[in-house]
C-alpha positions in Angstrom: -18.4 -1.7 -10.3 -14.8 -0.5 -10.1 -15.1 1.0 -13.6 -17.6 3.9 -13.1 -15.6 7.1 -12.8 -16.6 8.5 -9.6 -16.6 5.3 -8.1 -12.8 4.8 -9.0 -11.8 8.1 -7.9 -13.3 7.4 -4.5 -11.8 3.7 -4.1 -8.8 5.1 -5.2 -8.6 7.9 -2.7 -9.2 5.4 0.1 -5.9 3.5 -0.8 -4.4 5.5 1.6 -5.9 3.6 4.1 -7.7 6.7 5.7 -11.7 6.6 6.5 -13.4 9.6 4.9 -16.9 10.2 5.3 -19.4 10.3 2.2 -19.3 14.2 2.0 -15.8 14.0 1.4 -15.8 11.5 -0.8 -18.4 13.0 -3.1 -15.8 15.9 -3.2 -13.0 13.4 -4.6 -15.3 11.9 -6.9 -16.9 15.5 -8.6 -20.8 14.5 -7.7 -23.3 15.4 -5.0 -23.7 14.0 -1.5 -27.0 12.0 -2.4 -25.1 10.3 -5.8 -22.1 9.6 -3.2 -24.5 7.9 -1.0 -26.3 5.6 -3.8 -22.3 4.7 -5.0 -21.0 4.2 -1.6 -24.4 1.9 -0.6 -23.6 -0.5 -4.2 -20.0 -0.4 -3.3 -20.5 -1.5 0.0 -23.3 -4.4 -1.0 -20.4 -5.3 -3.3 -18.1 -5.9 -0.2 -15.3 -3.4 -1.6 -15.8 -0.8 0.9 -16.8 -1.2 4.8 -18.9 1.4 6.4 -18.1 2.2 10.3 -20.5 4.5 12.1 -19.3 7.4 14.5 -21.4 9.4 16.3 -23.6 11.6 13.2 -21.0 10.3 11.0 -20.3 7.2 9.0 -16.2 6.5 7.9 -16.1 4.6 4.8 -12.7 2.4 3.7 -11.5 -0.1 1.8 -13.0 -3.5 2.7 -9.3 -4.6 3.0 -6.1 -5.3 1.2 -7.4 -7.7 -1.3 -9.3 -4.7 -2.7 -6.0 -2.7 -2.6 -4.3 -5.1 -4.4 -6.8 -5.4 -7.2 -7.1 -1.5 -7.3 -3.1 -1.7 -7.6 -3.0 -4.5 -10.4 -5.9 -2.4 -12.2 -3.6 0.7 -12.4 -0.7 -1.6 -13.5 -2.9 -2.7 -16.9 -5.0 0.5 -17.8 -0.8 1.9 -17.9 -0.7 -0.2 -21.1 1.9 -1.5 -23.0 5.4 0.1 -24.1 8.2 -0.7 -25.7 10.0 1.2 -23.2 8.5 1.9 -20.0 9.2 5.7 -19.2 7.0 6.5 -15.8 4.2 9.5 -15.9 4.0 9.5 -11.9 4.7 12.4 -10.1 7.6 12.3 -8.7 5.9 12.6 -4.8 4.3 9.6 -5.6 6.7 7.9 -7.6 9.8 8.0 -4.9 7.7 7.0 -2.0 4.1 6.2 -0.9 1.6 3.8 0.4 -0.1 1.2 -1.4 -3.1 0.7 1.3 -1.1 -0.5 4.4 2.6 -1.1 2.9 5.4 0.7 0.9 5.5 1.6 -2.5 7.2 3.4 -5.1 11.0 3.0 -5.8 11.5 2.6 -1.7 9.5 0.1 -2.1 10.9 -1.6 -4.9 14.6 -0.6 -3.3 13.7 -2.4 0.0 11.6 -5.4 -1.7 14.6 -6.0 -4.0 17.0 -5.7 -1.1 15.6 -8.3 1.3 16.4 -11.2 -1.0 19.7 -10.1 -2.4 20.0 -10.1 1.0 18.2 -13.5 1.1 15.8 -12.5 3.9 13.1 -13.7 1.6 12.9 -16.5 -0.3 10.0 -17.7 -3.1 7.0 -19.7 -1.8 4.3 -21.6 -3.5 1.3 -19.9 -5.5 3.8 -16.6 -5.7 4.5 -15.4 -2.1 7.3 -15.6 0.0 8.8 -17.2 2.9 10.9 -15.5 5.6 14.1 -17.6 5.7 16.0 -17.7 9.4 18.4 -14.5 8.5 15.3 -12.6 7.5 13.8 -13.2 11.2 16.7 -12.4 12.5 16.7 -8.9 10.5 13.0 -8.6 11.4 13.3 -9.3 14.9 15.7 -6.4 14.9 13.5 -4.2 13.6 10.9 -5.5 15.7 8.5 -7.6 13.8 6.7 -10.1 15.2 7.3 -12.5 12.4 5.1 -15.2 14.0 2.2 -12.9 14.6 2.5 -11.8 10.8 2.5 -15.2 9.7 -0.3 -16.8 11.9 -2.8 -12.7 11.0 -5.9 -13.8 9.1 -4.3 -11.6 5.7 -1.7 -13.2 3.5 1.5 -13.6 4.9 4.1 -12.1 1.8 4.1 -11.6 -1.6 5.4 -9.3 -4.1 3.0 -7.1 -4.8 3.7 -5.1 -8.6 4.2 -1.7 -8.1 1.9 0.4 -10.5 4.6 3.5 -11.2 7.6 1.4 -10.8 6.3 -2.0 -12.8 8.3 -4.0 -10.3 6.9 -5.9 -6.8 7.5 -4.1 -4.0 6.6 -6.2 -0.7 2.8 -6.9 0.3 0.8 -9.0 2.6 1.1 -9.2 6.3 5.3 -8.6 6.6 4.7 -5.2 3.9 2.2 -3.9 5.9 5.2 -4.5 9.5 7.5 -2.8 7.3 5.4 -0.2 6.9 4.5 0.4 10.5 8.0 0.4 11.5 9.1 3.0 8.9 6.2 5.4 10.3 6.7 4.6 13.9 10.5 5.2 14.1 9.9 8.4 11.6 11.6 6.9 8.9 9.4 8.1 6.3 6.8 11.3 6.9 3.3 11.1 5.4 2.3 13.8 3.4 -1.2 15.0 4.5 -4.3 13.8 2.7 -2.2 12.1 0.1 -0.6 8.7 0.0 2.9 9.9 -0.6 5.7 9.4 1.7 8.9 11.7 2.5 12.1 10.1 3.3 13.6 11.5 6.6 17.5 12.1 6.9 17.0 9.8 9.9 15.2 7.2 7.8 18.5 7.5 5.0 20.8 6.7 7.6 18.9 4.0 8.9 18.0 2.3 5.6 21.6 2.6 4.7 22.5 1.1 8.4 20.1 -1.7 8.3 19.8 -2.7 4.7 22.7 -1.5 3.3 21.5 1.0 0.9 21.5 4.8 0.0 18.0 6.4 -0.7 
């Protein structure tokens, strides 16, 4: 289902967790409004996109971030295999972006990697991750409802592997906070109808403040 080329350019235009209506989704995905309507309807029966109707208008998304995830793991294996991995990403997308509802790209990986040198983030069962009692803390401070995170019907962390990076960066319920706070206190700038992300000078110095880090 994921497969068929317009299909995939439509899911994949959706991973930045923006509704878009069929007309402009058969633009992204290079066929006429009527195909776009017989893919959206299978792709919907298939539970990979959800349908929300406004006024004359019906908003298609992703059904949710399991679907985001798989879209992100798909573009982590069609990369292939290397000796050396040397990224083709553009660089927009590359330094910063979303993945669905959290960050990606090298910010991403930077911030994922720092919380558990920092040990704000420990290793779980079945892959995901706990929040130990410094990372609350840290959270708290940032404030993230940690508790509300972890008791959300989505899972709670996890690394999630980043498809231009080929590292985790941090998914689930605490990625998508992160996220949220980044945009909210104008750390990061999204870049319109695309998924990347700009760094702000005020999001530098509060990275480097909070976490410790330069961007």
């Amino acid at each position: 289902m994921i497969g068929e080329p317009a299909r995939a350019r439509m899911l994949y235009c959706l991973m930045d967790n923006h509704a878009r209506t069929s007309t402009e989704l058969a633009v992204v995905a290079e066929v006429s409004p009527s195909t776009a309507s017989v893919h959206l309807h299978r792709l919907e029966a298939e539970r990979l996109v959800a349908v929300q109707a406004q006024g004359k208008h019906r908003y298609y998304r992703l059904a949710g971030a399991e679907v985001a995830s798989v879209l992100e793991g798909l573009s982590v294996l069609a990369g292939g295999s290397r000796n050396r991995f040397v990224p083709n990403t553009p660089h927009t997308l590359r330094a910063a972006r979303t993945c669905y509802d959290h960050l990606a790209g090298a910010l991403g990986v930077l911030l994922h990697d720092r919380l558990k040198t920092l040990e704000c983030v420990a290793p779980a069962d079945g892959g995901s991750y706990e929040v130990t009692p410094k990372g609350s803390k840290l959270f708290a401070g940032l404030g993230i409802d940690v508790e509300a995170a972890r008791n959300s019907r989505r899972r709670f962390a996890f690394g999630c592997l980043d498809w231009s990076e080929r590292r985790s960066h941090l998914g689930g319920a605490m990625g998508a906070a992160l996220l949220k706070v980044a945009l909210t206190r104008k750390w990061v700038r999204q870049e319109l109808d695309s998924r990347a992300l700009s760094v702000t000078r005020q999001g530098e110095r509060e990275i480097q403040t909070r976490f410790g880090v330069r961007v």
